[in-house]
C-alpha positions in Angstrom: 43.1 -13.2 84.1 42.7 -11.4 87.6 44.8 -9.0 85.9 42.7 -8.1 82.8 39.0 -8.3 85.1 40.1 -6.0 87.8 41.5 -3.1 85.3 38.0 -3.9 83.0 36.2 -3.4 86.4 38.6 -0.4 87.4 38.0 1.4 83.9 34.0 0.6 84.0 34.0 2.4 87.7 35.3 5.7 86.5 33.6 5.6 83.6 30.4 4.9 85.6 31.3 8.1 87.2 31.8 10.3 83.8 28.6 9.1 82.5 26.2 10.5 85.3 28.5 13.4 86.1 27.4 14.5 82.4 24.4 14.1 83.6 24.1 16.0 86.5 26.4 19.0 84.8 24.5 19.1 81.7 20.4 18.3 81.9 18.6 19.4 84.9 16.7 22.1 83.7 16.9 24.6 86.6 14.2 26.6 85.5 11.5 24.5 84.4 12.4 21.4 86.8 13.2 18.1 86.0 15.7 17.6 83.1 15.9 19.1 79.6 14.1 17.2 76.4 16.7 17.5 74.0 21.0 18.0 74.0 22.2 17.9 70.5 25.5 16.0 69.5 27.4 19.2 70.7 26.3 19.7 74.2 23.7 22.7 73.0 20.2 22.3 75.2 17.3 22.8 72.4 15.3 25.4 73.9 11.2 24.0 74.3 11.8 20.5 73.5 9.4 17.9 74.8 10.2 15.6 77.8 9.6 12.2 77.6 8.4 9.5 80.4 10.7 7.1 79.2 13.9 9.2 79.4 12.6 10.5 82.7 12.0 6.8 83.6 15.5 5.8 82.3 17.4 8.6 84.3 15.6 7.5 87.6 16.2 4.0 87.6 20.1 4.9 86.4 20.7 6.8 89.2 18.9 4.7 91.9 20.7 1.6 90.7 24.0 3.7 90.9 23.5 5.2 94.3 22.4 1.1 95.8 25.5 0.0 94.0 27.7 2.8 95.3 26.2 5.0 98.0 27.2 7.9 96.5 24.3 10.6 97.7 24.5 13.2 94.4 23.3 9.9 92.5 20.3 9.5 95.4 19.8 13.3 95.1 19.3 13.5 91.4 17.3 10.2 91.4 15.2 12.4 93.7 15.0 15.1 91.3 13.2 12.6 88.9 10.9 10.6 90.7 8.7 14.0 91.8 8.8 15.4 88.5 7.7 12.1 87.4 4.7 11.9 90.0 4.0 15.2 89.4 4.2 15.5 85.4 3.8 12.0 83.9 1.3 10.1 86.0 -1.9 10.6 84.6 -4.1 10.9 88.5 -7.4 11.0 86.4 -6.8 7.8 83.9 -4.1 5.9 85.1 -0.7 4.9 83.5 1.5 7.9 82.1 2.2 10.1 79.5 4.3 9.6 76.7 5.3 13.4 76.7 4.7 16.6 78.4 5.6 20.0 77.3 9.4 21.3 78.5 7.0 23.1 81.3 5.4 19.7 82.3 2.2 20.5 80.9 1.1 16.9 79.0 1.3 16.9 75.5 1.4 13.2 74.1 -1.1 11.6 76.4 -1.5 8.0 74.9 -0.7 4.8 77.5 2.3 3.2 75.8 2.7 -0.2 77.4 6.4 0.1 77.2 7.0 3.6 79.3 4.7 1.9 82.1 7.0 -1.0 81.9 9.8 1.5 82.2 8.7 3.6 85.0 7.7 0.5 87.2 11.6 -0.5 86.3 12.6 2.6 87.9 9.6 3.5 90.9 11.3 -0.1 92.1 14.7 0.2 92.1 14.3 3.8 93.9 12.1 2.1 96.3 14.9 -0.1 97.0 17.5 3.4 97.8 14.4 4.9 100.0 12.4 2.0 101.4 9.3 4.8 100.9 6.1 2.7 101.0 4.5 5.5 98.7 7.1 4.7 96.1 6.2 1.1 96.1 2.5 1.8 96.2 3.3 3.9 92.5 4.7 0.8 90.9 2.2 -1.5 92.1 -1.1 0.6 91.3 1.1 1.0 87.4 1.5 -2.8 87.3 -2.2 -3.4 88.4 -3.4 -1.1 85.8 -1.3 -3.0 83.2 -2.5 -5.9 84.0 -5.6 -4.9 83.4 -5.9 -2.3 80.6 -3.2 -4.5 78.4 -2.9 -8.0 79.7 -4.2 -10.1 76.3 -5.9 -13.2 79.1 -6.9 -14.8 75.7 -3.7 -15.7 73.6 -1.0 -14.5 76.7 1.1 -11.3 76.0 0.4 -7.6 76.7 -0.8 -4.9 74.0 1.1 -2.1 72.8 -0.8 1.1 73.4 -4.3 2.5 74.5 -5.3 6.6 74.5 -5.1 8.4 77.4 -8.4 6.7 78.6 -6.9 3.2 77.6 -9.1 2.5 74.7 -8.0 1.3 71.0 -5.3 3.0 69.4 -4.3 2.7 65.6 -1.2 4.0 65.6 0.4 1.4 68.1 3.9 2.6 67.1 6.8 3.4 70.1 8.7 5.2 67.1 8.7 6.1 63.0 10.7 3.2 62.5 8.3 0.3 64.0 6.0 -1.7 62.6 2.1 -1.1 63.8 1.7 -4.2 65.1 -0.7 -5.0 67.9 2.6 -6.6 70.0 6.3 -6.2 70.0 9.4 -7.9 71.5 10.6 -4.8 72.7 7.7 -4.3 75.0 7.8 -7.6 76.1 11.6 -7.3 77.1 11.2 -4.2 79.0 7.7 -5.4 81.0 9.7 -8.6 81.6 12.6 -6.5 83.4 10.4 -3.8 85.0 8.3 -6.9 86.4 11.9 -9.0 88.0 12.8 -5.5 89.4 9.2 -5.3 91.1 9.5 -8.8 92.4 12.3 -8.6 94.1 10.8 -5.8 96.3 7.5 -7.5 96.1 7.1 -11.3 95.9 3.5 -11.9 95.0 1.9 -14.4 93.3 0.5 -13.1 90.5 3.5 -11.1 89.6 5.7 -14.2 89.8 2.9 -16.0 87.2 2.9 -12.9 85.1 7.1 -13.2 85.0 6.4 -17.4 84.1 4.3 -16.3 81.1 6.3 -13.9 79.8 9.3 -16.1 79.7 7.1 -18.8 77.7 6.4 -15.8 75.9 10.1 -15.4 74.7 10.7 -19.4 74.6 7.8 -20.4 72.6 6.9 -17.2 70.4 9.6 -14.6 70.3 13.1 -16.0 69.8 13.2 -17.8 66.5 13.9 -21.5 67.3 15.6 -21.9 63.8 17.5 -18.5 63.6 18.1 -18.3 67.4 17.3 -14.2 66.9 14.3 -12.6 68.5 10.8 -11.4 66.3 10.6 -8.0 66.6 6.2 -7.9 65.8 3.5 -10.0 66.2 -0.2 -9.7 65.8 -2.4 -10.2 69.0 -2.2 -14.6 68.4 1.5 -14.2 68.3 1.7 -14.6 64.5 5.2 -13.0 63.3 4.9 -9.6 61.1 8.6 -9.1 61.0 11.9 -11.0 59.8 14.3 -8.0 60.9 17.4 -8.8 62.8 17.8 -6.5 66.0 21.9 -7.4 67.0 21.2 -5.5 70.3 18.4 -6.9 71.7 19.2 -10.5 70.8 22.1 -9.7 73.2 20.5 -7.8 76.2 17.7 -10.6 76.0 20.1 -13.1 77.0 21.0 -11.7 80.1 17.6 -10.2 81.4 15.7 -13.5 81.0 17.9 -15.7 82.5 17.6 -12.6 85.6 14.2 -12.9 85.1 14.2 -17.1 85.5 16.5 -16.7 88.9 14.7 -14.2 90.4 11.1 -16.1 90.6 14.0 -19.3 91.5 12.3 -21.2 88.6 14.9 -24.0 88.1 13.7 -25.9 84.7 12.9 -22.1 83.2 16.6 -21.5 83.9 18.1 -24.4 82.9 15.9 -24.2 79.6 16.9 -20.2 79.8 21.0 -20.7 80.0 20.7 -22.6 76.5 18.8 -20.3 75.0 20.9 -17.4 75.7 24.0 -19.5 74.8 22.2 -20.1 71.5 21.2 -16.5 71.3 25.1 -15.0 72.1 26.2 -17.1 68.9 24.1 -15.7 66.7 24.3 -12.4 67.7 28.0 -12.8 67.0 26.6 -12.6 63.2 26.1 -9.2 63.7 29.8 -8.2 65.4 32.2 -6.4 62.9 35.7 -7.3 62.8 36.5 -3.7 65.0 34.7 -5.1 67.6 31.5 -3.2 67.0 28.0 -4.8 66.6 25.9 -3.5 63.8 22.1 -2.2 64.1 19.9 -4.5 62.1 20.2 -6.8 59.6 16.9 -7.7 57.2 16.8 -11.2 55.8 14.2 -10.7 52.8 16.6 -8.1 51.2 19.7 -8.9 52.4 20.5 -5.6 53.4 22.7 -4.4 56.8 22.3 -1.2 58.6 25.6 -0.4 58.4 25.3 1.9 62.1 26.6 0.8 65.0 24.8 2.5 67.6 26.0 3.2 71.7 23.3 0.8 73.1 23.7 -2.2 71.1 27.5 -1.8 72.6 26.7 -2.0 76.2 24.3 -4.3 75.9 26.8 -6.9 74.2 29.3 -5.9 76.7 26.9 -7.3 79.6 25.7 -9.9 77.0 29.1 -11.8 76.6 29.9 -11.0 79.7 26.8 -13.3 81.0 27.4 -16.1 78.2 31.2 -16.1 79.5 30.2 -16.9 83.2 27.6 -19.3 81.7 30.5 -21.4 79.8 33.8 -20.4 81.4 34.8 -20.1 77.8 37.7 -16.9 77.7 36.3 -15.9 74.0 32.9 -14.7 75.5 35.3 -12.3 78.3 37.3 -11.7 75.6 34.1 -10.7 73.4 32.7 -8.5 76.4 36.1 -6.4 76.6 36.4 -6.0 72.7 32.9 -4.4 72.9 34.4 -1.7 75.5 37.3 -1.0 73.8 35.0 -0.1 70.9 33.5 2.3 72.8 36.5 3.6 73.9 37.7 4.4 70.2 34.5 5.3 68.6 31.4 5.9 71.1 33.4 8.1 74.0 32.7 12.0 73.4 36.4 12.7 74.9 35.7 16.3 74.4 32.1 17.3 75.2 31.0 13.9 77.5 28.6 11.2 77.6 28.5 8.7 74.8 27.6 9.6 70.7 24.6 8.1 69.4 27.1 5.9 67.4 29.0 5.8 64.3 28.6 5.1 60.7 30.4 2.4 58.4 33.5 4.8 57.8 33.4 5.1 61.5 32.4 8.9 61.0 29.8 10.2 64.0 26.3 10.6 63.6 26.5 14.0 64.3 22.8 14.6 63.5 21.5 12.5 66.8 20.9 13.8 70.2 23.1 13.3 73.1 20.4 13.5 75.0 16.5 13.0 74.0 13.3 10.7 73.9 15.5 7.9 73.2 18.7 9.2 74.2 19.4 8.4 78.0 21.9 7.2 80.7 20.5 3.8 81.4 22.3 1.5 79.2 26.0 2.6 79.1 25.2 3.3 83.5 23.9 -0.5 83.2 26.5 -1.9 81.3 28.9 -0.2 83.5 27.2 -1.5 86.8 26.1 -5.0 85.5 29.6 -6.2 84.7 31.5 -4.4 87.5 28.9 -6.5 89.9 29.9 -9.5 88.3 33.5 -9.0 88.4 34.5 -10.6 91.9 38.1 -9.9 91.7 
């Protein structure tokens, strides 16, 4: 067994290393600053795309977490490169909060407050702070949670709401993409303020922070996984009532891991105890969505009985951290076993050996989805670097 962890650890390192090396070779946009909006599936940069705060967000906190888990200095230098063009492009200095997108010049374009690139860019101001110990760094994540806290915070039924205009007023289209529902509150949100809010913490133990972290942990427990079904509700309407029976194989697996973080960093031992069932209980029925290949599959919907047959890159990483947590939570070898099967799915069908980086993901012939970015709004380093830093962390061998 030391075997097998120390080559999954040894593979994870270099491919760690070929993930942000495509990276740095292939998006910062010399001439404009920052990084480039938009790489199709064949490495060609699409001239004038938009930038978005949440890829911006996503590349900062990948690189920071890489360069305090390596000490490599390119990763500290292009995390660099993405927190000024972040304080000097995204953050809205008049309103508060920042910008969905801005122009491929940095000029703002999208300006509505969505909930969930706040979340993200608190995530990443706080894991930079922790490569530069700059107080101005910390200030920036503390003055985006405050506003949140504020402008979103639902002090009535618990929760935070989706999205605001640029002035933080109602918004009807609440919607992070196409595909959502419009629904005043989502898991996803609630996930990704959870983790940006752990990350904060440890840099900054305050007491209404660690209360915020307890209540969005009830959140999960009593309103967003499904205590029958053991999968997470997608949407909600502002008293928690569920708008959605979609399956989402992806983030029942990369909840399990962040909310038992989540529990252990405020040290909240009943939380965690209740927590390590829950994600045991949330790993098995993920396993509904795992293909015989080793792949997990998008989404499933219950009232039509119908499977996205996609298996995209993320949901892959995330399961590789996923069973990776549920194996060190029951010692059982099927849950390591899981964990490596989900690499060496990537490895077959995700890798780009030719151009870099990862594909968006695969069909159910196992054909590429040629059609998706490589790099984008929603296409980003942070959770193939994560997967790849979460389990070599845990590996001890």
């Amino acid at each position: 067994m030391s075997e097998i962890l120390k080559a999954y650890k040894a593979e994870l390192s270099e491919e760690l290393e070929n993930i942000l090396n495509y990276w740095v070779d292939n998006t910062i946009d010399e001439a404009d600053r920052g990084f480039f909006g938009k790489i199709d599936n064949d490495n060609e940069v699409i001239p004038g795309s938009p930038k978005g705060s949440v890829l911006n967000a996503r590349i900062l906190w990948s690189f920071s977490a890489a360069y305090n888990q390596t000490q490599n200095a390119l990763y500290l230098g292009v995390a660099t490169i993405a927190y000024l063009y972040i304080i000097d492009h995204f953050i809205d200095d008049e309103h508060g909060g920042v910008y969905w997108t801005v122009d491929h010049q940095g000029k703002p374009l999208d300006t509505k407050k969505q909930v969930y690139a706040s979340a993200f860019t608190i995530y990443a101001l706080s894991e930079y702070y922790k490569a530069t110990s700059d107080e101005a760094v910390l200030a920036e994540a503390k003055k985006l949670y405050y506003l949140l806290v504020d402008k979103s915070y639902d002090a009535e039924h618990t929760g935070y709401l989706e999205a605001f205009t640029r002035e933080w007023a109602p918004l009807t289209d609440l919607r992070l993409s196409a595909k959502d529902a419009n629904e005043k509150k989502s898991m996803n949100t609630h996930l990704h303020v959870l983790e940006a809010y752990t990350t904060l913490y440890t840099i900054w133990p305050n007491k209404g922070l660690k209360q915020q972290i307890e209540t969005l942990l009830h959140n999960f427990i009593d309103h967003i996984i499904d205590s029958k079904t053991h999968h997470l509700v997608l949407f909600f309407d502002e008293e928690w009532s569920a708008k959605s029976d979609t399956v989402s194989y992806g983030h029942d697996i990369e909840a399990t891991w962040l909310l038992l973080e989540a529990a252990e960093a405020i040290h909240h031992e009943k939380l965690i105890a209740k927590i390590k069932a829950i994600c045991i209980s949330v790993s098995e029925a993920t396993l509904e969505g795992l293909d015989k290949d080793g792949g997990l599959w998008y989404e499933y919907e219950p009232s039509s009985d119908h499977l996205i047959k996609e298996k995209h890159w993320w949901p892959q990483a995330e399961a590789m951290v996923g069973f990776y947590n549920t194996y060190q939570l029951t010692g059982d070898e099927k849950w390591l076993k899981l964990s490596i099967n989900s690499w060496e799915f990537v490895k077959q069908h995700i890798l780009d050996k030719k151009n870099g980086e990862w594909f968006w993901g695969i069909y159910a012939d196992s054909s590429v989805m040629t059609t998706e970015d490589k790099a984008g709004l929603w296409k980003c380093p942070y959770h193939n670097s994560r997967a790849c830093l979460e389990v070599m962390r845990r590996i001890a061998v």
